[in-house]
C-alpha positions, 0 to 999 in steps of 0.5 A: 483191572488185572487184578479184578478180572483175576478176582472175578474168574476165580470166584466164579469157578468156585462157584460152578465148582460148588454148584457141581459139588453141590449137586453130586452131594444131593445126588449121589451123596444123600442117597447112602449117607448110612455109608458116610454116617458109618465113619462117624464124626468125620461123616457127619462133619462131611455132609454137613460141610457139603449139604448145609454151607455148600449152598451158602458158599456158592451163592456168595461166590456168585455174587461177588463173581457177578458183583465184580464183573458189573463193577468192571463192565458198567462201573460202580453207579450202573452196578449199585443201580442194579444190585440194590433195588434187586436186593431190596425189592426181593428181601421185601417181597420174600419178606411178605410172602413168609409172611403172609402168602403173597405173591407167592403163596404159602411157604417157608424156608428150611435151614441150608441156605443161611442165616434168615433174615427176621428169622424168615427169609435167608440172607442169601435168597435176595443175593440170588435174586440179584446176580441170575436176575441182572445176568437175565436182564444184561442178556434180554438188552443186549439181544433186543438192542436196547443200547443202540435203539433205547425206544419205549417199547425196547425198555418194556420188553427187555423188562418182560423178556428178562423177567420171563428168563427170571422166573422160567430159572425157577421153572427147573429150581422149584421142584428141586428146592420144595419137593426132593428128599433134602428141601431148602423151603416147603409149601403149606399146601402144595399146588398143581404144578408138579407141587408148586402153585401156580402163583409162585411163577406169577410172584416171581415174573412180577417181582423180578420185572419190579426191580428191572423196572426200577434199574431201567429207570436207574440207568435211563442216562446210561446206554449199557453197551456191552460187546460180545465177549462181555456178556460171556459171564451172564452168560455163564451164570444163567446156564450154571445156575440153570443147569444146576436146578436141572440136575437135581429135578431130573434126579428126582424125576422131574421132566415137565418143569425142567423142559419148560425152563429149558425151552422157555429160557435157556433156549431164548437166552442163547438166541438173545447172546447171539444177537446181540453180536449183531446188536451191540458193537464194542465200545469204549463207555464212560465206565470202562474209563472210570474203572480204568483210571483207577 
């Protein structure tokens, strides 16, 4: 167990630190590349080391970081029934996006997240998905007291609550992602909002709520307790990971989205890890056991 907790806090600053690096580099490294260029290969070497693995390495160092917090805290069921219908469902509907346009609108990825799946869709897309997706909705139950009252009603709204947190992500992400001077994906036609079309939002709340749902369903026999302490890694990536979209969209001027996001869900999500003090009381589940016994 030392050793995995060990595991999971270094991978984890390696993946705030590569965020960090990632976002000096777009920041601050792009913008006078002619000086990084005037060293020749080393130059080239360095900024396609930072702008075009940097991206790859910090999503595979927060997945196996979440990846390995879910293994210690829920146990290895409640984590693949969570991990998978997530990777599946989003590969899927990304899939049918650069594809066809829906759900989200017309778009297609560039080359700095990966190798692309079909030749569409970066492998590291639906890993995305997945870890800031379960670290929306661990924080969304736990606030609501899913655990200690699994009601309907408590399920539902953990669902909608977690799926908003998701998509408010993308909020600060968009713009930084689609319309700076180093985009990761483009629009065919460009929509209203700041360049995004509002359909997007729309296939990203939907998406994510599908796969929620379907890990809801998964873990209908299990009550997910979590204390305090254990939501501090949910916790963590969801502000990283949001930070990290703020920064590069307020680097490009981009205000509006970046307060929505911020409002919309870095607000509730903080509310939501302090309740949840009150809500969810230290227990000792069946997956700690079974993690332990090992």
């Amino acid at each position: 167990m030392k050793q995995l907790v060990i595991a999971e806090r270094v991978c984890l600053t390696g993946h705030i630190l590569a965020k960090a690096f990632g976002l000096a580099g777009i920041l601050l490294v792009i913008p006078h590349a002619e000086k990084l260029l005037s060293f020749g290969e080393i130059g080239e070497k360095a900024i396609q080391v930072s702008m075009a693995d940097g991206g790859v390495v910090d999503i595979v160092l927060g997945t196996i970081a979440v990846s390995i917090f879910a293994f210690r805290t829920l146990g290895l069921r409640t984590w693949l029934g969570f991990m998978v219908p997530a990777v599946l469902i989003s590969v899927g509907s990304e899939l049918l996006g650069t594809s066809t346009g829906l759900p989200f609108g017309d778009y297609s990825y560039l080359n700095g997240l990966g190798y692309k799946i079909a030749g569409l869709v970066p492998f590291t897309i639906p890993l995305s998905w997945f870890y800031v997706g379960l670290s929306a909705y661990l924080l969304a139950r736990a606030g609501l007291g899913v655990a200690k009252n699994p009601s309907f009603l408590r399920q539902v709204g953990a669902i909608a609550l977690g799926a908003i947190l998701f998509t408010c992500w993308d909020f600060a992400l968009e713009p930084a992602m689609s319309q700076t001077s180093l985009p990761f994906w483009y629009w065919e036609q460009p929509g209203a909002f700041f360049g995004t079309p509002y359909q997007n939002y729309a296939g990203w709340f939907g998406t994510s709520a599908l796969f929620m749902t379907v890990a809801a369903f998964m873990w209908r026999n299990d009550p997910v307790k979590l204390e305090r302490s254990q939501l501090n890694v949910p916790m963590i990536v969801y502000l990283s990971n949001f930070a990290f979209a703020a920064g590069l969209s307020l680097g490009a001027g981009y205000l509006i989205p970046v307060c929505f996001g911020f409002f919309g869900g870095v607000i509730p999500s903080l509310f939501l890890w302090w309740k949840a003090i009150n809500t969810d009381t230290p227990v000792i589940s069946a997956a700690t056991i079974e993690v332990a016994a090992k």
